[in-house]
C-alpha positions, 0 to 999 in steps of 0.5 A, a space after each residue: 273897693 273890692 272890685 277895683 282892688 280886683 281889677 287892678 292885680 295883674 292877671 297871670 295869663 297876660 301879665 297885665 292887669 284887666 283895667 290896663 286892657 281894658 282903658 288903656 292905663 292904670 287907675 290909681 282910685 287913691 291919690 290926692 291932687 295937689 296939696 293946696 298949700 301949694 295952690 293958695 297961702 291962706 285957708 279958711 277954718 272951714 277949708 282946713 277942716 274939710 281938707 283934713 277930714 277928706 284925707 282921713 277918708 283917702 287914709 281909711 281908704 288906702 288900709 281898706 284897699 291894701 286889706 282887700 288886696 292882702 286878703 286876696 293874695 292870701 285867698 289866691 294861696 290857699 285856693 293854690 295850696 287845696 288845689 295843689 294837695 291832691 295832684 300828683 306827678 305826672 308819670 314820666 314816659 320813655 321812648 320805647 315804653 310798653 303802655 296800656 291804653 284805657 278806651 272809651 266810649 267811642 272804642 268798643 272792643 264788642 265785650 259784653 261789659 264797659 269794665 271789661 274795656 278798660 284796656 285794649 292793647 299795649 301800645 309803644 310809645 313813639 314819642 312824647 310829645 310834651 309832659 302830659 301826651 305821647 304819641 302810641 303806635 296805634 292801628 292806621 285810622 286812630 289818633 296816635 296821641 294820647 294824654 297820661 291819664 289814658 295809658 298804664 305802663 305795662 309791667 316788664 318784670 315778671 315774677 321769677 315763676 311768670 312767663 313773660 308773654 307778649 299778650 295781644 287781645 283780639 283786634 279792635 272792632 269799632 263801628 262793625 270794622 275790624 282794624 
C-alpha cells in the first residue's frame, strides 16, 4: 500500500506521478466494480455475506492509503522544514561589486600554507548571471563565472583612521605559469 501511495503522489520535477509515466494512466488500487445490485436482483446469503465482507476490506484499505499518504506529506514537510533551518539567504551582488574569490586546489598562488589561499584577489563583478552565480573580471585563461559561495565582498568602508588602499596580491602562478 506504501508503495502505490508513493507511486501515485505527483513528483515536483515532472508534475506527474511515476506510475502515470511509467504505464501511461493512473492506478486507482481501491475502487469497486459495479455494485451487483445492478447486475442481478436476487443474492444469496452467501453472496451477501461476502460482498459485505469484501467492502469492509476495500474501506480498511481506503484509511490505510489515506494514512500513508498523510504520513507521507507530514515526513515531506518536516524533512523541508530540517532542511530549511539551516539555509541562509543568499547574498545579493551588484554590478560593479569588489569580491574576494576564495580558490581552490586547482589554484595555487605558491604560499607555503593551503589556509593562506583562502583568497587571491578581489575581483569586480561584471554580471550576475542568475541568484547563485556572477560573472568576475578574472585574468584571460579562467573561467569568469563563479558561485556565491566562492566570493566575500571586499569591505569598501574604512575605518575613519584606515587608508583605503586598493591592495592587489602578487600574480597568480598556476601550473608554473604566471597569469
Amino acid at each position: 500500500m506504501a508503495q502505490i501511495a508513493i507511486n501515485r503522489r505527483d513528483a515536483t520535477s515532472t508534475g506527474v506521478a511515476p506510475f502515470f509515466l511509467q504505464h501511461s494512466y493512473n492506478v486507482n488500487p481501491l475502487q469497486l466494480g459495479t455494485p451487483l445490485s445492478a447486475n442481478r436482483k436476487k443474492y444469496t446469503a452467501k453472496e451477501r455475506s461476502d460482498r459485505k465482507k469484501a467492502e469492509a476490506i476495500v474501506a480498511k484499505f481506503r484509511d490505510v492509503f489515506n494514512l500513508v499518504q498523510a504520513s507521507i506529506a507530514e515526513a515531506q514537510a518536516k524533512q523541508e522544514r530540517q532542511a530549511n533551518r539551516h539555509r541562509k539567504e543568499a547574498r545579493s551582488y551588484k554590478i560593479s561589486d569588489k569580491v574576494w574569490l576564495k580558490l581552490n586546489k586547482q589554484y595555487r598562488t605558491g604560499r607555503q600554507s593551503r589556509k593562506l589561499d583562502w583568497k587571491n584577489a578581489k575581483y569586480t563583478v561584471i554580471k550576475v548571471v542568475n541568484s547563485y552565480s556572477v560573472k568576475l573580471d578574472t585574468p584571460p585563461g579562467h573561467h569568469p563565472v563563479f558561485h556565491i559561495n566562492r566570493l566575500r565582498l571586499a569591505s569598501s568602508d574604512p575605518l575613519p583612521s584606515q587608508v583605503q588602499d586598493n591592495y592587489q596580491p602578487l600574480p597568480l602562478r598556476v601550473r608554473d605559469k604566471e597569469e
